[in-house]
Biopython code that builds the backbone (N, CA, C, O; Angstrom):
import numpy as np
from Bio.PDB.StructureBuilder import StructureBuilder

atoms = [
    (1, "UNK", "N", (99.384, 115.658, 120.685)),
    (1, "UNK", "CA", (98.735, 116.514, 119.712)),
    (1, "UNK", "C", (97.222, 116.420, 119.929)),
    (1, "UNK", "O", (96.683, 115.324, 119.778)),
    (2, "UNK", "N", (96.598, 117.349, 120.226)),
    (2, "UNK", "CA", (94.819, 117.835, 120.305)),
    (2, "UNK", "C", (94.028, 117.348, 118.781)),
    (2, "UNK", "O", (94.369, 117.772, 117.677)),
    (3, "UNK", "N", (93.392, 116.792, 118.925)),
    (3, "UNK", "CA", (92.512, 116.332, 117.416)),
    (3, "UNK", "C", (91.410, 117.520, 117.108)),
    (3, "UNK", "O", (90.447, 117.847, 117.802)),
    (4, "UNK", "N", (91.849, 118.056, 115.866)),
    (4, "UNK", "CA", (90.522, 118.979, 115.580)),
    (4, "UNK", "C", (89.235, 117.822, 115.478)),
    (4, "UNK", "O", (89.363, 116.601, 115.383)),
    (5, "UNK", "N", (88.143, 118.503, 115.524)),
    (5, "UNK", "CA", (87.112, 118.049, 115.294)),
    (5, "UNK", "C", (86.346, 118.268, 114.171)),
    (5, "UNK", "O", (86.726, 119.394, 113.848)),
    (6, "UNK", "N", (85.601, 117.971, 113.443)),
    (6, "UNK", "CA", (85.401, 117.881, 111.889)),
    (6, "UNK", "C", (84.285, 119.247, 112.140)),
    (6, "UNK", "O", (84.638, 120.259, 111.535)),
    (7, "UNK", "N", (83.112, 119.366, 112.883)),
    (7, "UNK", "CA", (82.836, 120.768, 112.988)),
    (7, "UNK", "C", (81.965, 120.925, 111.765)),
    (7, "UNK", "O", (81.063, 120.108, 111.576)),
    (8, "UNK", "N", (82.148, 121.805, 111.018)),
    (8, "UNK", "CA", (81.465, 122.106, 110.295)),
    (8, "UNK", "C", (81.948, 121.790, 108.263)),
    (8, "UNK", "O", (81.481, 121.959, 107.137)),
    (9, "UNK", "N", (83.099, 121.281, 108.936)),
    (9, "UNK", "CA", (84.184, 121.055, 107.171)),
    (9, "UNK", "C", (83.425, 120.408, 106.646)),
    (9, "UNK", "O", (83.304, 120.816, 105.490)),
    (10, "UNK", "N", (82.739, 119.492, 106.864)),
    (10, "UNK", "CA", (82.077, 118.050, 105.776)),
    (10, "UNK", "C", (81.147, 118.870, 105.099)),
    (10, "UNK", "O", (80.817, 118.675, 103.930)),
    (11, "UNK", "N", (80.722, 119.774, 105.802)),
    (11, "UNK", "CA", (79.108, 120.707, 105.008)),
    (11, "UNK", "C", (79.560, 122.275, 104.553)),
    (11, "UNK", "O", (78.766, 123.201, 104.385)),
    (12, "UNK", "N", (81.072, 122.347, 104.390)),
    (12, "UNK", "CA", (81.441, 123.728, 103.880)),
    (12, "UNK", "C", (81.449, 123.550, 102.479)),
    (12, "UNK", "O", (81.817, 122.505, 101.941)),
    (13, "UNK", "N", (81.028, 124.607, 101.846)),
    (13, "UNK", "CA", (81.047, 124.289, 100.197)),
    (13, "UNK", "C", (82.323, 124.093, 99.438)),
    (13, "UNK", "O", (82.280, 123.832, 98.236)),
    (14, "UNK", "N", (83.576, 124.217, 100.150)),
    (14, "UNK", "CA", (84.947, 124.059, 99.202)),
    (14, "UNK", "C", (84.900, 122.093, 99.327)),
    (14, "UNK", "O", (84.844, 121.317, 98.373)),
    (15, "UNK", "N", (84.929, 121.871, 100.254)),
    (15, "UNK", "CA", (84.618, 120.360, 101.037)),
    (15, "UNK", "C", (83.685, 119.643, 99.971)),
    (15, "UNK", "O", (84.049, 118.615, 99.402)),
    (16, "UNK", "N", (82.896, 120.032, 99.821)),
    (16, "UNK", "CA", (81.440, 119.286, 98.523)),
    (16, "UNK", "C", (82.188, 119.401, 97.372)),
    (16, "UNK", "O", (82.562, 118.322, 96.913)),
    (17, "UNK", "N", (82.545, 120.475, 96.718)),
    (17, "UNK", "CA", (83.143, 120.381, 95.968)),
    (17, "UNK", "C", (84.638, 120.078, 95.460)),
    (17, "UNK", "O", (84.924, 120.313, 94.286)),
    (18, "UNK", "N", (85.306, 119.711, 96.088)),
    (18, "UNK", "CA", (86.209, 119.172, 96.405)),
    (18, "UNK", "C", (86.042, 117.421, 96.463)),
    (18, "UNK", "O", (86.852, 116.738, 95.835)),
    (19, "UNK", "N", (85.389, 117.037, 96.934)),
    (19, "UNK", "CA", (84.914, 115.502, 97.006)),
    (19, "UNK", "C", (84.021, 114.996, 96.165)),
    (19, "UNK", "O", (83.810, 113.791, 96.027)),
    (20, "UNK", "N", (83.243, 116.241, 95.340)),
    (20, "UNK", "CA", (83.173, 115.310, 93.875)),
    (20, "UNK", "C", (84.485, 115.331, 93.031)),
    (20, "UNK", "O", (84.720, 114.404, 92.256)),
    (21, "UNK", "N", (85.450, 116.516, 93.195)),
    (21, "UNK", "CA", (86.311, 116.484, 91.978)),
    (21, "UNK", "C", (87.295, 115.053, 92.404)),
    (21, "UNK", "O", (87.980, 114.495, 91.547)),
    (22, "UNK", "N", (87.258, 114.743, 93.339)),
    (22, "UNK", "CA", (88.332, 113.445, 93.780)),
    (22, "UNK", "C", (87.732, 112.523, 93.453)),
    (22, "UNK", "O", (88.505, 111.784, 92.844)),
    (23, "UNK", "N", (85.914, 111.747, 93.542)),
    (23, "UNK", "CA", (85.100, 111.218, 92.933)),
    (23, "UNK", "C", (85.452, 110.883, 91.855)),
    (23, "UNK", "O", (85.898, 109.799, 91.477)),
    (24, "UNK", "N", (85.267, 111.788, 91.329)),
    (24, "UNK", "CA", (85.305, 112.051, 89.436)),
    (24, "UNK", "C", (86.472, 111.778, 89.086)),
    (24, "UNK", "O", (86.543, 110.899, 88.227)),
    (25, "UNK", "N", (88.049, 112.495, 89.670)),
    (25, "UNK", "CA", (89.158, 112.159, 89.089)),
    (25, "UNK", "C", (89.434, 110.399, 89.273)),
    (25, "UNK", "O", (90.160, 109.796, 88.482)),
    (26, "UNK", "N", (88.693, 109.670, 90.509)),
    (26, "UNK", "CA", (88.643, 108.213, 90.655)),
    (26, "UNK", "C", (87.796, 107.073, 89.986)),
    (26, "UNK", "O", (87.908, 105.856, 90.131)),
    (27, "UNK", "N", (86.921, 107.793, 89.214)),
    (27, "UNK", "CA", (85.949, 107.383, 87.989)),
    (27, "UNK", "C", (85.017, 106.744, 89.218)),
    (27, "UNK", "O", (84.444, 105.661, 89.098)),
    (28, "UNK", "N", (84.958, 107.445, 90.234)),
    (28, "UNK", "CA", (83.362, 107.347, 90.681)),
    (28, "UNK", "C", (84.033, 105.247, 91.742)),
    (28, "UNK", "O", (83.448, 104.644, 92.642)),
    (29, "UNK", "N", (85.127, 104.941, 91.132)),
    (29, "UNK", "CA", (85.319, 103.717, 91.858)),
    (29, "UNK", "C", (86.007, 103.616, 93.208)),
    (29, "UNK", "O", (86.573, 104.601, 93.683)),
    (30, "UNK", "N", (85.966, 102.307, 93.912)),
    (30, "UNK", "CA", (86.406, 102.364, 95.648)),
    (30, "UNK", "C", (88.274, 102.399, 94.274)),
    (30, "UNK", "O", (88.431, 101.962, 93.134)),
    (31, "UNK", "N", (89.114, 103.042, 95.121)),
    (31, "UNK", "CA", (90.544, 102.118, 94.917)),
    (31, "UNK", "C", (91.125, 101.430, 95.397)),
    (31, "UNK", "O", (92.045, 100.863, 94.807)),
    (32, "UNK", "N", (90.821, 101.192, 96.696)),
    (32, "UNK", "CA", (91.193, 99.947, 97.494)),
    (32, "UNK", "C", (90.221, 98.629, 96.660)),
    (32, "UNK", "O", (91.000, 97.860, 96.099)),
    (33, "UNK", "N", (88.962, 98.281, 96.495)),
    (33, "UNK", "CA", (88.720, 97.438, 95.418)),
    (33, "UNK", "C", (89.375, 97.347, 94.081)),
    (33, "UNK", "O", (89.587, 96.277, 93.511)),
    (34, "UNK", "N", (89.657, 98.417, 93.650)),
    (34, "UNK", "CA", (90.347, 98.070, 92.169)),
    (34, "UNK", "C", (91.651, 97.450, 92.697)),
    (34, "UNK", "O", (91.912, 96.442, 92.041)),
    (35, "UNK", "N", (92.554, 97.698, 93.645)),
    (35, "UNK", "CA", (93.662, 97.075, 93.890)),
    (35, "UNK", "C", (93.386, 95.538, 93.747)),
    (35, "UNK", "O", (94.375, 94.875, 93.435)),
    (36, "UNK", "N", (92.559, 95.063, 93.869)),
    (36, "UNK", "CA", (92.496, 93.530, 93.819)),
    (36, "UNK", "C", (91.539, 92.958, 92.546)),
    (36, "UNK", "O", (91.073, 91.832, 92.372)),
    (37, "UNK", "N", (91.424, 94.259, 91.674)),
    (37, "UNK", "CA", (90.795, 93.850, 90.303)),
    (37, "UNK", "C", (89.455, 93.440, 90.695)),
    (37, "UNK", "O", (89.050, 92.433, 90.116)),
    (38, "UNK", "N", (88.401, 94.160, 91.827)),
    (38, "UNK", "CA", (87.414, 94.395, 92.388)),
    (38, "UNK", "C", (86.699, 95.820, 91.886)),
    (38, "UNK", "O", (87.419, 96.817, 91.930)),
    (39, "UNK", "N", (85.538, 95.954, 91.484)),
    (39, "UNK", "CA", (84.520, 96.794, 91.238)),
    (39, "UNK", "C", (83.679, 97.281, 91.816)),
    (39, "UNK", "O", (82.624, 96.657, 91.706)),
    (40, "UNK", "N", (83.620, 98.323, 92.538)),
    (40, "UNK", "CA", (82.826, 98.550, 93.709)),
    (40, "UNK", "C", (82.662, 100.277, 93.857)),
    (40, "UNK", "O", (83.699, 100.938, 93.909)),
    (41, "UNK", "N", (81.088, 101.096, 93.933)),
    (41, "UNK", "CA", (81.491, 101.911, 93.539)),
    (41, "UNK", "C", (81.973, 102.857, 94.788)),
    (41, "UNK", "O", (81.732, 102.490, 95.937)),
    (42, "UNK", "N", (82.660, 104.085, 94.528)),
    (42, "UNK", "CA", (82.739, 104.661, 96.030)),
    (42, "UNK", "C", (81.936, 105.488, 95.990)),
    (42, "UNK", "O", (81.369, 105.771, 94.935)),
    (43, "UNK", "N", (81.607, 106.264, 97.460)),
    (43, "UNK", "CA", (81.126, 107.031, 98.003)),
    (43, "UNK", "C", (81.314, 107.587, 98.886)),
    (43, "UNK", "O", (80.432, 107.883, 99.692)),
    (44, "UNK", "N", (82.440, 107.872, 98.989)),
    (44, "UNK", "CA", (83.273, 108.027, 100.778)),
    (44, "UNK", "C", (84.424, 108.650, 100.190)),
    (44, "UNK", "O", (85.131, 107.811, 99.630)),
    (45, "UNK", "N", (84.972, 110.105, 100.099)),
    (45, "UNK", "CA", (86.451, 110.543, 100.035)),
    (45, "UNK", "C", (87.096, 110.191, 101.634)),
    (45, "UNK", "O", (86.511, 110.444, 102.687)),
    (46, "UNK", "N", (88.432, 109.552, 101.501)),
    (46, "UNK", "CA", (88.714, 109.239, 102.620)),
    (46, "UNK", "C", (90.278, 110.106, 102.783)),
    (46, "UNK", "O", (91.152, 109.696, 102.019)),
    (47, "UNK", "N", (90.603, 111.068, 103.565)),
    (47, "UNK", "CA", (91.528, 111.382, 104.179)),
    (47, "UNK", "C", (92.562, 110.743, 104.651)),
    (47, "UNK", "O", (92.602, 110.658, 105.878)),
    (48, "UNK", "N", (93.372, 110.291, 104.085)),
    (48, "UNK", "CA", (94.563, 109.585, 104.131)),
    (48, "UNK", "C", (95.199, 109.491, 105.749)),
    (48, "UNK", "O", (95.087, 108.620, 106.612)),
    (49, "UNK", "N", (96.031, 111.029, 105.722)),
    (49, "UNK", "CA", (96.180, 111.404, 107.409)),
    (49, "UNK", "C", (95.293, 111.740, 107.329)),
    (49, "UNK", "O", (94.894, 112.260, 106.287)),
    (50, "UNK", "N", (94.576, 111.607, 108.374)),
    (50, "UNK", "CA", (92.973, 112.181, 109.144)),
    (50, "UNK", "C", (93.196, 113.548, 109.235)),
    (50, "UNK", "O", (94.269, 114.140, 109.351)),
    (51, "UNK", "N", (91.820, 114.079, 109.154)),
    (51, "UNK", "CA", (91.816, 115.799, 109.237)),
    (51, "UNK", "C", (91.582, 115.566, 110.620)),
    (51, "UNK", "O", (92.023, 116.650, 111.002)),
    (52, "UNK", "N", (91.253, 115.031, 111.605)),
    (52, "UNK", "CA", (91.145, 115.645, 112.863)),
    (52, "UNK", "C", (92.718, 115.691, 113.038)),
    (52, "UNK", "O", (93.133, 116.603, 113.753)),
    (53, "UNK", "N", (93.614, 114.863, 112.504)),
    (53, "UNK", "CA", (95.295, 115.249, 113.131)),
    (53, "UNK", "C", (95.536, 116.199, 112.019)),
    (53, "UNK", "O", (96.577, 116.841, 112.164)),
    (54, "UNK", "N", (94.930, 116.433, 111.065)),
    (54, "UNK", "CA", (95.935, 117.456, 109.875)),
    (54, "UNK", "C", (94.931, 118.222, 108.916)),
    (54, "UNK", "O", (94.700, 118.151, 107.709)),
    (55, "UNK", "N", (94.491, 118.893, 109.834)),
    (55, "UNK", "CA", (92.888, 119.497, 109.420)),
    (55, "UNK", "C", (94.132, 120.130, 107.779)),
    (55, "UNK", "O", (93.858, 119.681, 106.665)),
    (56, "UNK", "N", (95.175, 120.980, 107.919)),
    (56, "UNK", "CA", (95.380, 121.825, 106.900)),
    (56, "UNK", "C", (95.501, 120.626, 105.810)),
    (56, "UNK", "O", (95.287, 120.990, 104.654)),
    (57, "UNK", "N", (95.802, 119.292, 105.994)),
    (57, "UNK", "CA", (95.672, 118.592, 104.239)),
    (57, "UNK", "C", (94.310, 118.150, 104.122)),
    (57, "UNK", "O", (94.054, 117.035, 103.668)),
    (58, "UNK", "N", (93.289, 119.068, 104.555)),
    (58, "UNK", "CA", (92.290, 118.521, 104.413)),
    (58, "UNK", "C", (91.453, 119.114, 102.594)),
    (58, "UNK", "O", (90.254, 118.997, 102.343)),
    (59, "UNK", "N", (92.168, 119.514, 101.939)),
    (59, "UNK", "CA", (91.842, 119.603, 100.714)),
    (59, "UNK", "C", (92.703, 119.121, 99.823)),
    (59, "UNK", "O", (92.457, 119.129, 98.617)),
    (60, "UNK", "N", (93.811, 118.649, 100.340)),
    (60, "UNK", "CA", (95.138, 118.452, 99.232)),
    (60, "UNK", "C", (94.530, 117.085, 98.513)),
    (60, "UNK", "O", (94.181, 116.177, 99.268)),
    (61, "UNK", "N", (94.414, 116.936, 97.301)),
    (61, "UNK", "CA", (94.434, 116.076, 96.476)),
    (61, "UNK", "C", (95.092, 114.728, 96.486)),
    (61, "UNK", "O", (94.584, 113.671, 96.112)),
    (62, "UNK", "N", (96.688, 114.978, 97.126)),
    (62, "UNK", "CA", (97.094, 113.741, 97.388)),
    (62, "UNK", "C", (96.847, 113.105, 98.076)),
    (62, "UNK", "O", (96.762, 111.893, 97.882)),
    (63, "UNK", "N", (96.531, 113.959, 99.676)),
    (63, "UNK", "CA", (95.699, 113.255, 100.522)),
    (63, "UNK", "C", (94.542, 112.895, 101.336)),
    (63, "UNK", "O", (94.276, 112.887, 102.538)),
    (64, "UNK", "N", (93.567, 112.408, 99.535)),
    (64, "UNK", "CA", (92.451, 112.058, 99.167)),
    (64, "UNK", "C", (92.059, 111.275, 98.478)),
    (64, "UNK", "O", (92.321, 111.522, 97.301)),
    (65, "UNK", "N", (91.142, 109.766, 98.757)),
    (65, "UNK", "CA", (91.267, 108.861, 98.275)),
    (65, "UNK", "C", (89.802, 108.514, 98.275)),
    (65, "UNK", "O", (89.181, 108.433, 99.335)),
    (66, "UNK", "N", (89.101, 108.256, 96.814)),
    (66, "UNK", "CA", (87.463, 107.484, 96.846)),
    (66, "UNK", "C", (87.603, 105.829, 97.327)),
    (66, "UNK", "O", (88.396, 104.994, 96.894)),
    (67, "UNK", "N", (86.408, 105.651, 98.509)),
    (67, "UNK", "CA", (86.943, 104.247, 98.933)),
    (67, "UNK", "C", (85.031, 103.841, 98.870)),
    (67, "UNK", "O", (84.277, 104.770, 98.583)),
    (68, "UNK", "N", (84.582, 102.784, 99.087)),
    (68, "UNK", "CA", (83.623, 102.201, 99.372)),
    (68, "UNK", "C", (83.136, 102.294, 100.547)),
    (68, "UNK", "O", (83.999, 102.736, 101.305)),
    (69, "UNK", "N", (81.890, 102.031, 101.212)),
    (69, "UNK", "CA", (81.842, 102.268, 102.485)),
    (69, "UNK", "C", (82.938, 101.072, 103.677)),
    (69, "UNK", "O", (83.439, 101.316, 104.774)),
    (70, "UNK", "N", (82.959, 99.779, 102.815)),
    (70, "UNK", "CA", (83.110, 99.031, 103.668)),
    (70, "UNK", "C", (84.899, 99.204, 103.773)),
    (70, "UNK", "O", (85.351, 98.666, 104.783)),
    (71, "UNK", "N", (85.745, 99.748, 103.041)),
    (71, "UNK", "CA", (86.856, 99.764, 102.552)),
    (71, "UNK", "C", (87.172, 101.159, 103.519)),
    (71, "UNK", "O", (88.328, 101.441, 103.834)),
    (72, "UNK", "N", (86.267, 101.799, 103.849)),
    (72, "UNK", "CA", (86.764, 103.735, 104.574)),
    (72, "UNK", "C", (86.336, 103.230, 105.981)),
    (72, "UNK", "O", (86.472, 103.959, 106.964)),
    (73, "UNK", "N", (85.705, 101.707, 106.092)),
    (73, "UNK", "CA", (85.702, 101.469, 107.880)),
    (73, "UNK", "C", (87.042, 100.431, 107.932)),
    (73, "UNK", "O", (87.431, 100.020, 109.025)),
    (74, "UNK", "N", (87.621, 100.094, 106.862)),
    (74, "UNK", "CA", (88.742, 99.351, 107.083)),
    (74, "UNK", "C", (89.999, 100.140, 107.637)),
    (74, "UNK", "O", (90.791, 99.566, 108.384)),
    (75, "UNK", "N", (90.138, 101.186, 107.341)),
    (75, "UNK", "CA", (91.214, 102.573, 107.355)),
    (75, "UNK", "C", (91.187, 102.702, 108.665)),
    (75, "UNK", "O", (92.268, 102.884, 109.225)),
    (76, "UNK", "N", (90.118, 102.650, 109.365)),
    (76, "UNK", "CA", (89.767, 103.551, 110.683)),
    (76, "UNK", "C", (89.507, 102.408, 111.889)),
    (76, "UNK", "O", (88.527, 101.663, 111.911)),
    (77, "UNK", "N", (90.652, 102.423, 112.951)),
    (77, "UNK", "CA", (90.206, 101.528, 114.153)),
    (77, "UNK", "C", (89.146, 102.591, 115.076)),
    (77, "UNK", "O", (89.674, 103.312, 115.923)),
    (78, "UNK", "N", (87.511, 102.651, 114.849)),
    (78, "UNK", "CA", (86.857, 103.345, 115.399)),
    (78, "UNK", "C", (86.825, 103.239, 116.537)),
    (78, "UNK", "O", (86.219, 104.147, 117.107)),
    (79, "UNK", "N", (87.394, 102.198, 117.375)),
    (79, "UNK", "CA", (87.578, 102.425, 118.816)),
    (79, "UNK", "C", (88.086, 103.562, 119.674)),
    (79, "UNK", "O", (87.664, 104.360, 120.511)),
    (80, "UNK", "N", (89.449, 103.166, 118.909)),
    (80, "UNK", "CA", (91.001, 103.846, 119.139)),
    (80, "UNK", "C", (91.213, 105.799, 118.247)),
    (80, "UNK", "O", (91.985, 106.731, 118.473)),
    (81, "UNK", "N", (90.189, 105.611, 117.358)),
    (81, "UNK", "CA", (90.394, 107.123, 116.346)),
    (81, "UNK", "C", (91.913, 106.844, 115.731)),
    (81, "UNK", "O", (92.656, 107.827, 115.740)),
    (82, "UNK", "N", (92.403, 105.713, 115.244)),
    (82, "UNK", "CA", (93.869, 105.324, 114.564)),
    (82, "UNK", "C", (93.449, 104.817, 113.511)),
    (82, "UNK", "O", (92.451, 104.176, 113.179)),
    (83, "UNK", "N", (94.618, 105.304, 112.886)),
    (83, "UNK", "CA", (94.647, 104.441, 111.606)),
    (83, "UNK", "C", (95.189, 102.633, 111.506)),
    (83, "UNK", "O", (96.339, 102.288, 111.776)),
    (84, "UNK", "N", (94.347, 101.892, 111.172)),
    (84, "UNK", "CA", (94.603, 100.265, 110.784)),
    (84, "UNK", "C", (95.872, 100.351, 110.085)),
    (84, "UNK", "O", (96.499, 101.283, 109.582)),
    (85, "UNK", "N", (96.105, 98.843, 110.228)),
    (85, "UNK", "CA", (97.547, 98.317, 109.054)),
    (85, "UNK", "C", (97.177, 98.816, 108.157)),
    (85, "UNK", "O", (98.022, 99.470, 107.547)),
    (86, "UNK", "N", (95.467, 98.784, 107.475)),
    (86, "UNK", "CA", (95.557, 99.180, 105.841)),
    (86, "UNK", "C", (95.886, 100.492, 105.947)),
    (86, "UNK", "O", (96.851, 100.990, 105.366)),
    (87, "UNK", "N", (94.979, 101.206, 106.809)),
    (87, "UNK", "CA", (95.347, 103.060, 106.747)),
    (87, "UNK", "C", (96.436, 103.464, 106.568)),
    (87, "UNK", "O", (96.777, 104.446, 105.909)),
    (88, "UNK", "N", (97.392, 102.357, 107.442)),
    (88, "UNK", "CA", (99.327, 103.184, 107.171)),
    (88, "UNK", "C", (99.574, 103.097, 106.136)),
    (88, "UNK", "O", (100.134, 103.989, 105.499)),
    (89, "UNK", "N", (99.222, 101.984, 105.672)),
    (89, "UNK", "CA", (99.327, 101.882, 104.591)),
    (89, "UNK", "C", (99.327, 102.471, 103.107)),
    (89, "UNK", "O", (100.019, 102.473, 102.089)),
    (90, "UNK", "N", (98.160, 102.956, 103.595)),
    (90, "UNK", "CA", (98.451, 103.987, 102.359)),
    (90, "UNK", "C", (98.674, 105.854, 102.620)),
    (90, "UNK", "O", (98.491, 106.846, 101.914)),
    (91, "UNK", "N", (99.261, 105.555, 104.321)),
    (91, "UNK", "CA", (100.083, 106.826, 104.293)),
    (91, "UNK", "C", (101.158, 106.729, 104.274)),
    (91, "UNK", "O", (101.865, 107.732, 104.175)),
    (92, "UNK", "N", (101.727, 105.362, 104.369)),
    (92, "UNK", "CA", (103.111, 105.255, 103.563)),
    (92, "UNK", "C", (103.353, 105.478, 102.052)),
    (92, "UNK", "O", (104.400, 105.923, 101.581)),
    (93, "UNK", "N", (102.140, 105.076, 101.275)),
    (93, "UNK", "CA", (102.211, 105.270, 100.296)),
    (93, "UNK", "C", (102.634, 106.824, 99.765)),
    (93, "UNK", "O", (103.420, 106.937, 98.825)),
    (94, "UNK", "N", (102.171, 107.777, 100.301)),
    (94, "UNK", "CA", (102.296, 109.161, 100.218)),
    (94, "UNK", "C", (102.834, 110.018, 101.307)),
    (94, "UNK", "O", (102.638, 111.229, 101.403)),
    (95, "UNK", "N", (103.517, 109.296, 102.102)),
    (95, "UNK", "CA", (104.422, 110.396, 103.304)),
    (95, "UNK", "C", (105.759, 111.063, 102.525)),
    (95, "UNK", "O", (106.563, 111.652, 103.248)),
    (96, "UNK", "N", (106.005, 110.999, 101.207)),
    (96, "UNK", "CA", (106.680, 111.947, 100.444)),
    (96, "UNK", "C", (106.292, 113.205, 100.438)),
    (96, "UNK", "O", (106.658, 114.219, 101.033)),
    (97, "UNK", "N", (105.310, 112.903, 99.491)),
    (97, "UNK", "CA", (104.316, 114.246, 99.801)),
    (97, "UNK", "C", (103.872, 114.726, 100.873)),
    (97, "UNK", "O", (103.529, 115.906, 100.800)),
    (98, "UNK", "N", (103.728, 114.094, 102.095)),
    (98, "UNK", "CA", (103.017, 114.702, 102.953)),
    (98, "UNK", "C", (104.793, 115.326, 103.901)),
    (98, "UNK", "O", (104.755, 116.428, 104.449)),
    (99, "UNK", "N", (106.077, 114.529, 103.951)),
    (99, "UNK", "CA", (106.931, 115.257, 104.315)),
    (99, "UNK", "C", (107.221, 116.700, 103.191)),
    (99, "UNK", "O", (107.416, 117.904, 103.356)),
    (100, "UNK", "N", (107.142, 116.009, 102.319)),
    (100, "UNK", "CA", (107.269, 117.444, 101.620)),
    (100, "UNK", "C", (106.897, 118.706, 101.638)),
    (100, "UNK", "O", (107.582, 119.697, 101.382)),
    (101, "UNK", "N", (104.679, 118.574, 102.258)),
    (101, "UNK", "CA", (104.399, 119.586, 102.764)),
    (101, "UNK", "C", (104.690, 119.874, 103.823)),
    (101, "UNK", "O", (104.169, 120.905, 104.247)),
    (102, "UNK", "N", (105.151, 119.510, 104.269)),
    (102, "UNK", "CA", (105.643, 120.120, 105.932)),
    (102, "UNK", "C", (106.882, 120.494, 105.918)),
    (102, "UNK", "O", (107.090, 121.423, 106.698)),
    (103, "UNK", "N", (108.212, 119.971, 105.071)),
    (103, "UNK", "CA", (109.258, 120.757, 104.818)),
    (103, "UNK", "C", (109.633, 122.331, 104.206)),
    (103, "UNK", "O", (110.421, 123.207, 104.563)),
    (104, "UNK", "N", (108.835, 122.228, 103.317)),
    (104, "UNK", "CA", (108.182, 123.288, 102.303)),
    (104, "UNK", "C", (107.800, 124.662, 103.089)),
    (104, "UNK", "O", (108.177, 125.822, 102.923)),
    (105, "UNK", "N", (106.855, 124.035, 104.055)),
    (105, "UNK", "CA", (105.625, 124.825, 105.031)),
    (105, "UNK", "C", (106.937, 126.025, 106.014)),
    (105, "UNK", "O", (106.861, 127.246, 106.154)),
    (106, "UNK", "N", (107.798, 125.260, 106.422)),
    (106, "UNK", "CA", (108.796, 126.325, 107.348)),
    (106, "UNK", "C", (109.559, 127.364, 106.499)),
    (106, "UNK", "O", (110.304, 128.179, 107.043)),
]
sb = StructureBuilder()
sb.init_structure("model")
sb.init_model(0)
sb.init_chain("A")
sb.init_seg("    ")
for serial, (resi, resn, name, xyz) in enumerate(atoms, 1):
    if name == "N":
        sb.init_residue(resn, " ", resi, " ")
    sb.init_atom(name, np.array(xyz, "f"), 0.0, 1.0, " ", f" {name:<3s}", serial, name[0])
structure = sb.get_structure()
């Protein structure tokens, strides 16, 4: 599979707005810190499956998550462009939904 490239999405206006409303619905906190009863604020919407492999969930709500900076370099083996143990992690958490959109989709 070919990886889109992010291009121009991060600076399109549905994208801005879209990543405060995920912000806001996360009360502005990382959730990978709250998992451990940690306080930390975010600033980073992080793409669950990566939009370069799944540019189309690149607005879906479910798979969108406010993380901290240091918590959205944990997700990402920047070497490799893969997702870490934690990243599967929480696309296991939601590969319901994400089979769902793709069952749905045909």
């Amino acid at each position: 599979m070919s990886r889109v490239r992010n291009g121009s999405f991060y600076g399109n206006k549905k994208w801005v707005v879209k990543r405060e409303k995920i912000l806001k619905r996360d009360g502005y906190e990382c959730q990978n810190c709250k998992r451990y009863f940690r306080s930390k604020e975010a600033k980073v919407v992080h793409h669950i499956f990566f939009y370069e492999d799944y540019s189309e969930l690149g607005l879906m709500n479910w798979n969108l998550v406010s993380l901290c900076s240091g918590c959205h370099n944990k997700m990402h083996n920047r070497t490799t462009d893969e997702a870490t143990k934690l990243g599967k992690e929480y696309q296991d958490k939601i590969k319901v939904e994400f089979n769902n959109y793709f069952k749905n989709k045909k």
